[in-house]
Structure formats: structure tokens, C-alpha cells
N, C-alpha and C positions, 0 to 999 in steps of 0.2 A: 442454567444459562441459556438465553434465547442470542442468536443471528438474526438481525432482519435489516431491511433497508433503514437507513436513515432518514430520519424527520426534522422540520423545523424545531420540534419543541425540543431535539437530541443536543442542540445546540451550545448551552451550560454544560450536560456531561462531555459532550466532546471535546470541551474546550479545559475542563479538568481531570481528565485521563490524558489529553496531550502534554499538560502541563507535568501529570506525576510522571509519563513516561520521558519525557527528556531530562528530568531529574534522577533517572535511575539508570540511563543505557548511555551509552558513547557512541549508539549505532544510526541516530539520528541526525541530517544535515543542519538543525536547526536547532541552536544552543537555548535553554532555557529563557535567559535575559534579551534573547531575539525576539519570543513570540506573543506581538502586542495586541493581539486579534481580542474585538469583544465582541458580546452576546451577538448585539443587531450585526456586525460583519460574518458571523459563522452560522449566523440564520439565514444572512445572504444568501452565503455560499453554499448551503446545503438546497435552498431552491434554487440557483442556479445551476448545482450540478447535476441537479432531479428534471429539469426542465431541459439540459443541452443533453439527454440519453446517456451522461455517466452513472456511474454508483459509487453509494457510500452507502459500506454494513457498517453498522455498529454490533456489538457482541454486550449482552446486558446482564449482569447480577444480581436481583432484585432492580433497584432503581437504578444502579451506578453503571456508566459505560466501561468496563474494560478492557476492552477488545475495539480496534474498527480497520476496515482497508478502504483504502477510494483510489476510485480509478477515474483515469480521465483520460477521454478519448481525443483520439490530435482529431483537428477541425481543417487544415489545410486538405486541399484533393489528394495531394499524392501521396498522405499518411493519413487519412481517412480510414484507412484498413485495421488501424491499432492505436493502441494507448497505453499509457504506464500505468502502473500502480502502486502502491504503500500500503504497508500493515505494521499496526504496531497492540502490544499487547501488556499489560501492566506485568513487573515482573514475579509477581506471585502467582501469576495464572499460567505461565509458560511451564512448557513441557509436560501439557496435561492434554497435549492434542487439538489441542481448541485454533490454532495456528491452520493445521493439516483441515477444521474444520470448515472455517471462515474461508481458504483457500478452495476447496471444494465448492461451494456453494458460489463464487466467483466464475470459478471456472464453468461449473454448468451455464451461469450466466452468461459469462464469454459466449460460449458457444452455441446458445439459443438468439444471438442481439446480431440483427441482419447488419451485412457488412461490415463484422468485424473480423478477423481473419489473423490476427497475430497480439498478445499481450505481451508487455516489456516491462521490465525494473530495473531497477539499480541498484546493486547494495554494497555495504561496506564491504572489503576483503576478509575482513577477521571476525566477522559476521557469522564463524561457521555455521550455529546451530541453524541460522534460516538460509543457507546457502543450500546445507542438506535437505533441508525441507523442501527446497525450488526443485532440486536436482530429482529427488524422489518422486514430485508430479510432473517429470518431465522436462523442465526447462533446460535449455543449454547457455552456456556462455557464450556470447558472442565477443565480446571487447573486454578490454580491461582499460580504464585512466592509470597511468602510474602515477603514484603519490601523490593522487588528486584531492587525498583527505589530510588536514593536517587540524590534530589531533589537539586536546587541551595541553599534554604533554609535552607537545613539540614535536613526536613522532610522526611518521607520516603513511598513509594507507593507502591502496588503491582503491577504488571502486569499478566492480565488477559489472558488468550490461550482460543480462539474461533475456531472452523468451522463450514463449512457445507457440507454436499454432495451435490454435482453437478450431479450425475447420480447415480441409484437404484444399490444398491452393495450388495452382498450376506446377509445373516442373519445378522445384527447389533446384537451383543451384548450389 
């Protein structure tokens, strides 16, 4: 399994790894029959992400993507300093580290990309196993949505807002 940045030609696997992963997990904002994106719009968006100083890993098998995170840095001045991010992972490759890997190789990233100085997510509440993941390189909770997710089942979730700093920034309050 290789991690590397993402390419125009990633564009078709991206687009069918996202497809298999919201057909397997409940942890994602975006229901299957939602996502209408084709080839030429996700070749867009991979040079557009590559060209405004975000990223997008893809995590690879042979040919097939199954792994990727993208982050994407806010462009306003006063949130210039950070950006969120997403990761998602097909569910047969989970729990095999590759998560803790692609996370790492981000975060160094983070932390070498001048002026950036805080990464943020979102995740589901019942999210555990990647909530432990965030919490183990560090992240905190900042916020919680109550019952800001409502579920196929009619249930309803919070969604949780996490960061971390990426480089020492003035006084924390």
C-alpha cells in the first residue's frame, strides 16, 4: 500500500472508493444517492485543490484507491491559519493502521505548510473508533452539535469539532 498526494488521473478511483465507502459506513455526511460528481468535476477539484496549497492523499492497492483524506485550508484572513479535514477508508482495510498512517504523513504536512497553525474536523459522535484515533495524535474536542446528525434510522447523533495545533502559537487561552 503506497500514501501519496493525489493526481488528476486519481480522479475515477476517487470517485469509486467514495462511492463504495458510503455504501458501507453511516459515518459519512453524504448519503450515497447524494453524490453526483463525475470524472471531468473530480479532476477539477483535485487541480483545484493542488493549486489553492490544500491536499489530497490517496492511499493505493495495486491500482485501486482505498484510502484518501483532503484537507482544505479556509481562505478568509482571520481563518487563514487552519482548515478541516476528511478521511475515509474502505471497510476491509480499517483497523490495520493505515488510518494512524495517512494521519501522520498529514500531520507532518500540517506542520512543514507556512501559515498554518491549527487543523480541524468533524466527526460523528458514535464514530468511536476514529474519534480514538484523533484523541491518540492528539486532538481535543472542542464543540459538540447536539443532534446535529439524523441518521437513516430516524436516530439522531451529535457531531463532535476536534483540533490540534500544528506549530506553538501565542498564549492559548
Amino acid at each position: 500500500m503506497q500514501i501519496r498526494t493525489a493526481v488528476k488521473n486519481d480522479a475515477e478511483g476517487i470517485l469509486a472508493h467514495c462511492r463504495r465507502v458510503m455504501g458501507e459506513t453511516d459515518f459519512l455526511m453524504t448519503e450515497t444517492e447524494e453524490f453526483k460528481l463525475t470524472v471531468e468535476e473530480e479532476e477539477e477539484w483535485i487541480e483545484q485543490s493542488l493549486q489553492s496549497g490544500d491536499l489530497i492523499l490517496v492511499v493505493e492497492k495495486g491500482n485501486e484507491v482505498i484510502g484518501m483524506l483532503n484537507f482544505k485550508r479556509s481562505k478568509r484572513k482571520k481563518v487563514r491559519h487552519l482548515g478541516y479535514f476528511g478521511i475515509s477508508i474502505q471497510e476491509k482495510y480499517c483497523n490495520q493502521g493505515l488510518g494512524k498512517k495517512m494521519m501522520k504523513q498529514f500531520l507532518k504536512w500540517a506542520e512543514e505548510e507556512p501559515g498554518l497553525e491549527k487543523v480541524c474536523l468533524e466527526v460523528f459522535s458514535h464514530n468511536v473508533r476514529a474519534i480514538h484515533l484523533y484523541k491518540v495524535l492528539g486532538f481535543i474536542e472542542e464543540g459538540r452539535k447536539i443532534k446535529h446528525i439524523k441518521r437513516t434510522d430516524g436516530t439522531y447523533a451529535d457531531e463532535l469539532m476536534m483540533y490540534k495545533f500544528v506549530k506553538l502559537v501565542g498564549e492559548l487561552v
